[in-house]
C-alpha positions as CSV (number, residue, x, y, z in Angstrom):
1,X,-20.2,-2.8,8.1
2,X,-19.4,-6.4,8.2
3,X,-15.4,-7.2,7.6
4,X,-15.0,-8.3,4.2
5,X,-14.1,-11.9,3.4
6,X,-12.1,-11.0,0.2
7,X,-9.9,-8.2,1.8
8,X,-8.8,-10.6,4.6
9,X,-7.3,-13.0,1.5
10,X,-5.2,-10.2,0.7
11,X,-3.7,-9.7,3.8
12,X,0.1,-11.5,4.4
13,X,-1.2,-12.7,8.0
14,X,-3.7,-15.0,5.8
15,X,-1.7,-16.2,2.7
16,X,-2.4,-19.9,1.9
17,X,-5.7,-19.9,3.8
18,X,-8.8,-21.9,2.7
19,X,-12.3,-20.2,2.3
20,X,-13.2,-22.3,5.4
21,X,-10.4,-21.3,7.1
22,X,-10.8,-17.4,6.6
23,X,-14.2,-18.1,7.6
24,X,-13.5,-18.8,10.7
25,X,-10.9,-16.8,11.3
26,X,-13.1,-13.9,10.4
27,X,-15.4,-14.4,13.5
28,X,-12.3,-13.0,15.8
29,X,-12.1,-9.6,13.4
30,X,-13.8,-6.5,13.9
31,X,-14.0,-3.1,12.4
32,X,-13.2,-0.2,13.6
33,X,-12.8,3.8,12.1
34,X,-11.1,6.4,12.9
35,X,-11.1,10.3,11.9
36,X,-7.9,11.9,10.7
37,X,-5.8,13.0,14.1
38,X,-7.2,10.0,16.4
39,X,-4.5,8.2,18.4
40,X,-5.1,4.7,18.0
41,X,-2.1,3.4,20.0
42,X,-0.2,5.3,22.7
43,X,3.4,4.3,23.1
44,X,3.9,2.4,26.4
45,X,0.7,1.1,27.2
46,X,-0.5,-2.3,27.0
47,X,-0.6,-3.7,23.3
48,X,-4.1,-5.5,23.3
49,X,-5.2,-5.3,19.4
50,X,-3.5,-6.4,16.1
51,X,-5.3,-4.1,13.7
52,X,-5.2,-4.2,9.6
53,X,-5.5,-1.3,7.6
54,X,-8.5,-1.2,4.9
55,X,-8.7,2.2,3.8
56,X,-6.9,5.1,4.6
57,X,-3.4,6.1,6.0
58,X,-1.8,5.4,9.7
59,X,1.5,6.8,10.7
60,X,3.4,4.6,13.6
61,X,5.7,6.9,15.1
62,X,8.0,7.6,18.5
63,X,8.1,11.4,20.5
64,X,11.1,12.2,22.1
65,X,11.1,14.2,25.3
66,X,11.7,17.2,23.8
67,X,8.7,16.2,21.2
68,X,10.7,15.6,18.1
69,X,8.3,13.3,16.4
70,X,10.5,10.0,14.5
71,X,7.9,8.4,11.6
72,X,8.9,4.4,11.3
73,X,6.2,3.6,8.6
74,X,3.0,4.6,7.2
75,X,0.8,1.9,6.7
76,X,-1.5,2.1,4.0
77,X,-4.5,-0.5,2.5
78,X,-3.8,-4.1,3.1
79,X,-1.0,-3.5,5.4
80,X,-0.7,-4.1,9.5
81,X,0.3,-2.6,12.9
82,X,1.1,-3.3,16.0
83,X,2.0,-6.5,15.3
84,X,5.1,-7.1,17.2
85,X,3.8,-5.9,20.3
86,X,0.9,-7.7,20.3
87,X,2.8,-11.2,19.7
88,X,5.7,-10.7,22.0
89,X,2.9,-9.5,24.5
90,X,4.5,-6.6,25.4
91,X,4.1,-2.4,25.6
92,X,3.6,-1.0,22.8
93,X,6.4,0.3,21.2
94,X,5.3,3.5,18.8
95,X,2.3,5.5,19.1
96,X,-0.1,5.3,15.7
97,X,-2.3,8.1,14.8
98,X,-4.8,8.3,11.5
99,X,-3.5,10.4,8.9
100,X,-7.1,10.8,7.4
101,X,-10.1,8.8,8.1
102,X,-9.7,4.8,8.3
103,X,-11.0,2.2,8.4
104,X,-9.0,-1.1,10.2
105,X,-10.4,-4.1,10.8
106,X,-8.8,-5.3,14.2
107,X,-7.8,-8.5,16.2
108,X,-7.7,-8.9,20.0
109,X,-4.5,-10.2,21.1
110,X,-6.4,-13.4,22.9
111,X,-7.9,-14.0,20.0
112,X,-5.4,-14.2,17.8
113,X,-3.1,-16.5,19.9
114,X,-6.5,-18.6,19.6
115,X,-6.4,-18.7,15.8
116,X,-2.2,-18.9,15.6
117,X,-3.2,-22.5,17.5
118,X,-6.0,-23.3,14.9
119,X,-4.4,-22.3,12.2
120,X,-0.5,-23.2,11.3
121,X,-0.2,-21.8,8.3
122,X,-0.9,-18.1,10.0
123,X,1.9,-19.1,12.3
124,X,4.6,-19.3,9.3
125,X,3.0,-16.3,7.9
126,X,3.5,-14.7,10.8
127,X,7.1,-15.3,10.4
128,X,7.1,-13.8,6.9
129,X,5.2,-10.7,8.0
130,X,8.0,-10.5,11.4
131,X,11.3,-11.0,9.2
132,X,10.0,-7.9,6.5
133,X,9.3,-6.0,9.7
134,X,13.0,-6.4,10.4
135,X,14.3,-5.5,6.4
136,X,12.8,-2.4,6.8
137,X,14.2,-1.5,9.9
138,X,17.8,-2.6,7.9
139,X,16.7,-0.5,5.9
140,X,16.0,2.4,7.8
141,X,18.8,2.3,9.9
142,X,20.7,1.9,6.1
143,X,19.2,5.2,5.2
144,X,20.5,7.1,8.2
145,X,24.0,5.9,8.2
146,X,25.1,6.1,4.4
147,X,22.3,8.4,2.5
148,X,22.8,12.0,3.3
149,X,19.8,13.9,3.5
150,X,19.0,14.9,-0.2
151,X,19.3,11.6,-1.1
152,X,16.8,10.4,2.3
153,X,14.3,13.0,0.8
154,X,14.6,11.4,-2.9
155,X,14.1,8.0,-1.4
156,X,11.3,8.9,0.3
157,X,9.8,11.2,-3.0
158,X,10.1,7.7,-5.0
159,X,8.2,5.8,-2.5
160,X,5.6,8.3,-1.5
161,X,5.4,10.5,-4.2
162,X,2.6,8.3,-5.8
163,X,2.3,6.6,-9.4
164,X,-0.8,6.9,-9.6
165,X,-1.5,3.3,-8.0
166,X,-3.1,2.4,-4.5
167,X,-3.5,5.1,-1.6
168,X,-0.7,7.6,-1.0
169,X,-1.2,10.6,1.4
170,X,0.7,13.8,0.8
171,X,3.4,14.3,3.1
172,X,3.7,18.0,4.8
173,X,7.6,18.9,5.2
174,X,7.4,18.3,8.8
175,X,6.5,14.8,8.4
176,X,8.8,14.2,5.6
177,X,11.4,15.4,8.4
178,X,10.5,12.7,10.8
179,X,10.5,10.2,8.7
180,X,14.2,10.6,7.6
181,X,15.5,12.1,10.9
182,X,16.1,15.4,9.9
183,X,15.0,19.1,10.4
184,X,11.7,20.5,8.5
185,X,14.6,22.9,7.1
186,X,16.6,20.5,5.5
187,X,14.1,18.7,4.1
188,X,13.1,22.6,2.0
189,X,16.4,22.5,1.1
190,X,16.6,19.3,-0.4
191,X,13.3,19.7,-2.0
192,X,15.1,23.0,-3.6
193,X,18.0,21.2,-4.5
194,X,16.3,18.4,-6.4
195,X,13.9,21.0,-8.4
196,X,17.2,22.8,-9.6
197,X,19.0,19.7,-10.1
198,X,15.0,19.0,-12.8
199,X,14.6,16.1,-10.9
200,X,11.2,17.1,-9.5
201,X,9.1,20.3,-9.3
202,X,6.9,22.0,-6.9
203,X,3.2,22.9,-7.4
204,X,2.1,24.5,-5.0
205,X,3.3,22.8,-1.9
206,X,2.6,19.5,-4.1
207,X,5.9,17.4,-5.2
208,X,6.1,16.2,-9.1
209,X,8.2,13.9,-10.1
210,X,9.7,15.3,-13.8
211,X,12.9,12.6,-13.9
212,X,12.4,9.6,-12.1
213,X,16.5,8.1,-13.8
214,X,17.5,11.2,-12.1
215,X,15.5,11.0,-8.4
216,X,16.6,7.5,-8.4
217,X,20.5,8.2,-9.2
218,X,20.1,10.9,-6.3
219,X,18.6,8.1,-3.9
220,X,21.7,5.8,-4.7
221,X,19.1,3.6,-5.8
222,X,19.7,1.1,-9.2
């Protein structure tokens, strides 16, 4: 399958670009896919492709020794990985694993220092795309100093949950758990918490949201 023209206009990296100039930036992208489970990066080895994600769900994630598993992000359609690796040129930092099938399309790190040098707008965009990639990690580190759990896990709900717009995978416990750096336990309890509190309820091992004013108030979000 050829890499689509139109999804490349949507993507951050390529903001601002003329039809000419995604043209020929699209020569340097391929396409690659991916079944649910496939490692597409290992942490610690050599960071070679930028990649883009088109359909589908990719986690980015660290393992400690002991294998506790720390989720950073979970990029979803029209979104990117790898990307300060690739552009600092060095390991790679988390590990990225399909969380269904995918499709990415996919940049070689050559290549894209080829089409940073052709193309100066990509290189403020490239700016952009970096300085988010540092909010959320504000964010993050935010979330783990001043939110206590319950309020991590009604966060997260309001985020991931879905509305019913773009692609959303359902989170098990365990991966809720590692994305707000917690036990698999705590996030149950939480989950418990917020049903009693009418906040959300449980169907069958599926989250509903039933009082988003509430879930939010929880989250210390307003």
């Amino acid at each position: 399958m050829a890499v689509q023209v139109e999804f490349l206009k949507s993507i951050p990296y390529f903001s601002g670009l003329s039809d000419s100039d995604i043209d020929s930036v699209s020569k340097y992208i391929f396409e690659k896919k991916a079944e649910r489970g496939e490692i597409l990066n290992f942490e610690g080895e050599p960071a070679d492709v930028l990649y883009f994600v088109v359909a589908g769900a990719v986690k980015v994630f660290k393992t400690s020794a002991d294998g506790k598993e720390q989720i950073f992000d979970i990029i979803r359609p029209g979104e990117s990985f790898n990307d300060v690796a690739v552009l600092s040129g060095s390991l790679n930092l988390v590990s990225a694993e399909a969380m269904s099938a995918v499709i990415l399309n996919a940049i070689k790190k050559n290549d894209m220092e080829v089409v940073l040098r052709e193309h100066p707008q990509m290189a403020l965009n490239v700016i952009q795309v970096l300085s988010r990639r540092v909010q959320e990690l504000v964010s993050l580190v935010e979330d783990f100093s001043f939110r206590r759990v319950t309020g991590r896990v009604a966060k997260m709900l309001l985020e991931y949950a879905g509305d019913g717009v773009g692609e959303r995978p359902r989170l098990t416990q365990q991966e809720m758990a590692g994305m707000i750096g917690t036990a698999r336990e705590m996030v149950g309890r939480s989950l418990k918490n917020l049903e009693a509190e009418g906040a959300i309820r449980m169907e069958r091992n599926r989250v509903v949201i039933t009082d988003q004013k509430a879930l939010r108030e929880m989250a210390g979000i307003t």
